[in-house]
N, C-alpha and C positions, 0 to 999 in steps of 0.2 A: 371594798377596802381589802388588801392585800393581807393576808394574816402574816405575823410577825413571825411564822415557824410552824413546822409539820413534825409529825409526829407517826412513827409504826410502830406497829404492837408482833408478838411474836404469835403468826398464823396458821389456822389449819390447813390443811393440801389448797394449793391454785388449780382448778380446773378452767381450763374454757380453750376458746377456739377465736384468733384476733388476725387484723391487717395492722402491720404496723403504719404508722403516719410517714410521708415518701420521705424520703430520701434527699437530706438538704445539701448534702454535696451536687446534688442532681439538681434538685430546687432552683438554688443560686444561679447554676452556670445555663439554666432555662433560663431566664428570666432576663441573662445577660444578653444570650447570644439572641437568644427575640429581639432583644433591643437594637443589637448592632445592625439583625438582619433587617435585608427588604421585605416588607411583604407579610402576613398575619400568620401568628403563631399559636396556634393551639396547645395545653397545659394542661394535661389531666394528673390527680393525685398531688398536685404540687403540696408539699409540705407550707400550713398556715399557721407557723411558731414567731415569734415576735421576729426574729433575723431577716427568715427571707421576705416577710414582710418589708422591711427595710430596704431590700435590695429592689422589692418591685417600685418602693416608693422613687427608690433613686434612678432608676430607670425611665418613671416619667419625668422627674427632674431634671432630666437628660432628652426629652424631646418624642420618649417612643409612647403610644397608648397604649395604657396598662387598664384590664377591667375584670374585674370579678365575674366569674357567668354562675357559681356555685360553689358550696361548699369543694374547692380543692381542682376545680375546674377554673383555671383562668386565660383570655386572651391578650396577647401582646400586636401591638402594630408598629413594625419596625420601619425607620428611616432611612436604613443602610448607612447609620451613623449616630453620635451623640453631638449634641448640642450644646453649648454654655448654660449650665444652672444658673438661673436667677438669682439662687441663696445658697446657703451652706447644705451640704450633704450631709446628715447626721443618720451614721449606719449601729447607730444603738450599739447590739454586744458583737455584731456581726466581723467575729475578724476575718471569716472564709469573703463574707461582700466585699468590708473595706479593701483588701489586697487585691484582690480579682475586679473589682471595679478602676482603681487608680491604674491596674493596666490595662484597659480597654482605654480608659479617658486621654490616657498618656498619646494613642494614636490623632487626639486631634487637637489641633492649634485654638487651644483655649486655656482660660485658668480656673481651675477647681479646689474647693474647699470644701475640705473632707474632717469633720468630729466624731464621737461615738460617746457611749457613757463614761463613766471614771475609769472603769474597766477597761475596756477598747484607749482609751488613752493613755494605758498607763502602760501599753503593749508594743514592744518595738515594732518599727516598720522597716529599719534599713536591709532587710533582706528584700525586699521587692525594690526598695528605691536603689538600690547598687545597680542593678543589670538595667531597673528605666533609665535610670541618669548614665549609663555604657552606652544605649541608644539615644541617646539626644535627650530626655525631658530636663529638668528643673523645677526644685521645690524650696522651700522655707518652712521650717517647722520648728517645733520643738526638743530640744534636747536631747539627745539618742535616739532619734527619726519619730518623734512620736506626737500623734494627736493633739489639736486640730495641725494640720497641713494644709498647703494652698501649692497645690501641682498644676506647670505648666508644659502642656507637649504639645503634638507639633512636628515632623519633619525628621521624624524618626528613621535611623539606619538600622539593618539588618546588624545581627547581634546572633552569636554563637558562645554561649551561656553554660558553662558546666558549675552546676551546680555543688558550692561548695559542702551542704549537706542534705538530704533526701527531702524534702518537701515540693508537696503537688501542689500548693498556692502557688510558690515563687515560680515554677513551671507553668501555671497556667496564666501568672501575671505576665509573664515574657513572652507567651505563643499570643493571648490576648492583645497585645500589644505589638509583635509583629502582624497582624491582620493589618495594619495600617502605617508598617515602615514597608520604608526601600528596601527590597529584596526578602522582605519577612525575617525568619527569625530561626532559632536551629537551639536546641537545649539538649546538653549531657548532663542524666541523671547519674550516680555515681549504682544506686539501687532502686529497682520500679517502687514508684509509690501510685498511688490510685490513679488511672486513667479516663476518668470522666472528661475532663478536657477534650481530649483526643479522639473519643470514640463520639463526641456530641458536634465536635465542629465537621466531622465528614457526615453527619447526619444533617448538617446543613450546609452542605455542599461543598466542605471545603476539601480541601488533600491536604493529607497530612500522612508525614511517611515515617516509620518507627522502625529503626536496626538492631538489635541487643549483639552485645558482643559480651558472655559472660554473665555476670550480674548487670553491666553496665548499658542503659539504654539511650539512643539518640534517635531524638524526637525532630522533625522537617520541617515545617512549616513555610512552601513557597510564598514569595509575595504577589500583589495584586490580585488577591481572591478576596469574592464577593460572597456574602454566606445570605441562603434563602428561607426564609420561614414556613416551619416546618410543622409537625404532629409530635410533640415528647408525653409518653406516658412513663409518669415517673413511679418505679419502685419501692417497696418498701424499704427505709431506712435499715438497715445491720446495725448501727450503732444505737438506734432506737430499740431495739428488737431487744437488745443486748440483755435491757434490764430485766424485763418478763420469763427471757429462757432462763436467764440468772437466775431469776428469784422461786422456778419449778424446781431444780437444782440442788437449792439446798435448803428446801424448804417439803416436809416426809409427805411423800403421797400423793405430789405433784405431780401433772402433766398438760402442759400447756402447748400452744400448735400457734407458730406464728405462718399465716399466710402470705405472699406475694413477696416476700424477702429477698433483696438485691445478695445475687450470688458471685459477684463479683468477683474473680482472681486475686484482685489486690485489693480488695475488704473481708475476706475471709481469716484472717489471721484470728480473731477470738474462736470462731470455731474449731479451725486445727487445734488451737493449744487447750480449750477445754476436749478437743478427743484424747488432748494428750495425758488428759488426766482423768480419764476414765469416766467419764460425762456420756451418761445414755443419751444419744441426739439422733434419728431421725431425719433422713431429706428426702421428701417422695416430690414429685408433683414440677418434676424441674421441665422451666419450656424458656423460651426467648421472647424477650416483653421491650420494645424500641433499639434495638440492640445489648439490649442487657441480660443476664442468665438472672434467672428468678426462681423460687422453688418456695415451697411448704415447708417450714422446721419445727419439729418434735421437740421439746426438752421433756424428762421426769428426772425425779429426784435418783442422785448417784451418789455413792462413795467414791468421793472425790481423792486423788493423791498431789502433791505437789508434783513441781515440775523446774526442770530451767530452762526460761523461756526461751527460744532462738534470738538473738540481739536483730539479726538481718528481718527477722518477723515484724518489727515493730511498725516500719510504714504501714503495713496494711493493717494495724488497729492500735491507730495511737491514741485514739480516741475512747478504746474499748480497756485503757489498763485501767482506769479505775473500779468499774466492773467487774474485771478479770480477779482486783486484790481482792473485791469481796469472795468471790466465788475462792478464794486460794484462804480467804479466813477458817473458812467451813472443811479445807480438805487436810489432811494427814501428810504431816513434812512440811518443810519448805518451800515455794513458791519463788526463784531469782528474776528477776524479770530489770536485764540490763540493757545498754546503748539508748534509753528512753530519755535523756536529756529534753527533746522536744517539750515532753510533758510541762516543763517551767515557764515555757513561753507562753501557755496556753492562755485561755481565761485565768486564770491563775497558776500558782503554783502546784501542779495537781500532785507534784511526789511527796513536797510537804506537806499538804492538806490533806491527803489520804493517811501519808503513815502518822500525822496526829491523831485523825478521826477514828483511824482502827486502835491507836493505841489506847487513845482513852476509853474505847469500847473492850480493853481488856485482849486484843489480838497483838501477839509479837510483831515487831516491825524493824529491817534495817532499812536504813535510809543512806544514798550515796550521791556524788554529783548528777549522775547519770544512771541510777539505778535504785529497785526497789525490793526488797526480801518481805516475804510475808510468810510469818510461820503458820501455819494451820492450826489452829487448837481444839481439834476433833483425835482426839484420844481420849483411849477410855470413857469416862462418862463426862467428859471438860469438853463444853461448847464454850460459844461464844459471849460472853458476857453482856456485851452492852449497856446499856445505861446512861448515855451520854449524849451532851447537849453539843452536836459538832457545829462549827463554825466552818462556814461555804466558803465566805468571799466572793458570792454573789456569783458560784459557776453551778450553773446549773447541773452538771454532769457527776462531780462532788456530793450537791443534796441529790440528786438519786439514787447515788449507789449505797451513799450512809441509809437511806432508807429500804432499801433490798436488803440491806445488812439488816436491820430491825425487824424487817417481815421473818427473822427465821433466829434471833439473840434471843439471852434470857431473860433480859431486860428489854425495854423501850428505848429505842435512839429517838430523837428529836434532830431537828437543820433546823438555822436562821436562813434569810431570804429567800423562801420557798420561791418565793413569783418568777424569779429566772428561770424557774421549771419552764415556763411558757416559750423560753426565748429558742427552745431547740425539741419540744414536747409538749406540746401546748394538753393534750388531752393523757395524758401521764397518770393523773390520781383517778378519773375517771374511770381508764384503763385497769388500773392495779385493782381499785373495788371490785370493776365486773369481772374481777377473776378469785375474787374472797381474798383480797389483801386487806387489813387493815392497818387504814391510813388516815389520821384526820389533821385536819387545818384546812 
């Protein structure tokens, strides 16, 4: 049974030495592109958090053989295509599966129906279904493009795609889906946002050609390529990692070492901006791991200073601001952290749900359409207060960081719906214990 709420207590130093769990930006688009491909795909590290789960289920629902060989070790057997599901696709929280799957499906003349939780339904989709319905498909859905959907494609045309705002889903939903238009597909990003896509479809054989003029990048994708099943060792998650360097940080007398950590160009943003605030960090042990840069990271505990974050920073850790406002509770000054709109579309609203959660934990907070201020309240002898009972909304990312927050307040934080911890960290509290955090529920 699910406990109804978790709880942290304010801890001594975290010591220890960890892998984080892979990398589900990496996960998902494994799991995918096995599926499209011909021929058997080998999976190491694959992150086993309820999502990509989801995505592998959807994949055999889709015609390809999907099998567990081990803890984190799985093999796919590809058809060089997808098949008509017999039933509804239900991608639980997964919105990185749901958009990155309805553009793969979109290349073939069938019709699919796609659910998720309340969650996942309550989250618009019309940015993927604009550029699929530019190339040929057709759906019916609900109300502002949203959950359940029943997508028809099929006979798709090449499409040259500029991206009305930074996101690497709707890019990957459109290169996805040209694999199987006329002429493929062509996307201008306006700023790089993570390139897993790209760098994992020429590891299975595809070309794929990338310009930058500027900030501004254009991504190729010819038509009529065949992608082959391949060997993906997937790295450790960054946005995973995120919580435990976090929680060395600002928490006295820490020093914690995450091992095998994707170093990615465009997922480094949490790290630059806590260097930028004075964060003792560590990177030894850097090597190339399936075309990925990977390395060892150090956090100990720092006197932290606020900062204003870069706005162009944000693609590459949009995922990490929640995280980031804990770590900006604990430092000295202000923390601005603007152009972050994205955040609201997410699992929830994460700008309103953090500046409540900090607020009722006693941390200053402005809140803007698109932006988040986090005053620090490390002066003098004024920490962080805590004491508060924060309410999730069932995003997983939300109750972790309230709880990094509690590992190092005066008080006990508490989160409702802890179990969505599973759906992107399945071994999370595990984790946090073997490093002396106290955590219970």
């Amino acid at each position: 049974m699910t406990a109804a709420q978790m709880t942290a207590r304010r801890t001594r130093a975290l010591k220890g030495v960890l892998r984080a769990p892979g990398d589900k930006s990496i996960s998902h688009r494994a799991l995918i592109l096995g599926a499209l491909a011909t021929g058997v795909t080998e999976i190491d590290g694959l992150l086993e958090g309820e999502d990509v789960k989801r995505t592998a289920a959807a994949m055999a629902a889709f015609g390809a053989g999907v099998e567990r060989l081990a803890e984190g070790r799985w093999r796919v057997e590809g058809r060089g295509g997808f098949s008509e599901p017999a039933d509804v696709v239900d991608c639980g929280n997964a919105g990185t599966g749901v958009r990155l799957i309805m553009g793969a499906a979109a290349g073939f003349a069938m019709s699919t129906s796609f659910t998720g939780d309340a969650s996942l339904r309550s989250r618009p989709m019309m940015r993927v279904l604009k550029p699929l319905g530019e190339m040929g498909a057709s759906w019916i859905c609900r109300a502002g493009g949203r959950l359940p959907l029943t997508l028809k494609g099929g006979d798709l045309k090449r499409i040259a795609y500029r991206l009305p705002e930074p996101s690497a889903q709707v890019k990957s939903a459109v290169l996805l889906a040209g694999l199987h238009a006329e002429g493929g597909a062509e996307v201008i990003e306006p700023e790089a946002t993570r390139d897993h896509t790209e760098r994992m479809l020429r590891a299975f054989g595809a070309q794929v050609d990338v310009g930058e003029r500027g900030a501004e990048r254009r991504i190729v994708l010819p038509g009529g390529q065949k992608l082959i099943g391949t060997t993906v060792r997937v790295p450790g998650d960054p946005s995973s990692a995120a919580f435990p360097l976090v929680a060395a940080l600002i928490t006295p007398g820490s020093e914690v070492t995450v091992e095998g950590m994707l170093l990615n160009p465009l997922r480094i943003g949490l790290l630059e901006t806590l260097g930028d605030m004075g964060a003792d960090l560590s990177v030894t042990n850097v090597r190339e791991e399936g075309g990925e840069t990977v390395a060892d990271v150090t956090a100990r505990h720092s006197r932290l200073t606020g900062v204003e974050v870069p706005p162009e920073r944000a693609p590459s850790m949009i995922d990490e601001y929640p995280i980031l406002a804990v770590a900006a509770a604990f430092a000295e000054g202000p923390t601005a952290m603007r152009g972050i709109g994205e955040m609201r579309v997410k699992e929830s609203d994460r700008i309103a749900l953090m500046a409540a959660g900090l607020a009722a934990c006693g941390v200053g907070v402005e809140e803007g359409p698109d932006s988040l201020t986090v005053v620090g309240a490390v002066r003098a002898n004024h920490g962080v207060a805590g004491g508060a009972r924060v309410t999730t909304h069932g995003d997983h990312r939300i109750a972790m960081s309230h709880l990094i927050l509690g590992l190092a307040s005066d008080q006990a934080v508490a989160v409702d719906e802890p179990g969505m911890i599973a759906t992107s960290f399945p071994g999370f509290l595990t984790l946090m214990r073997s490093l002396g955090g106290e955590i219970e529920g």
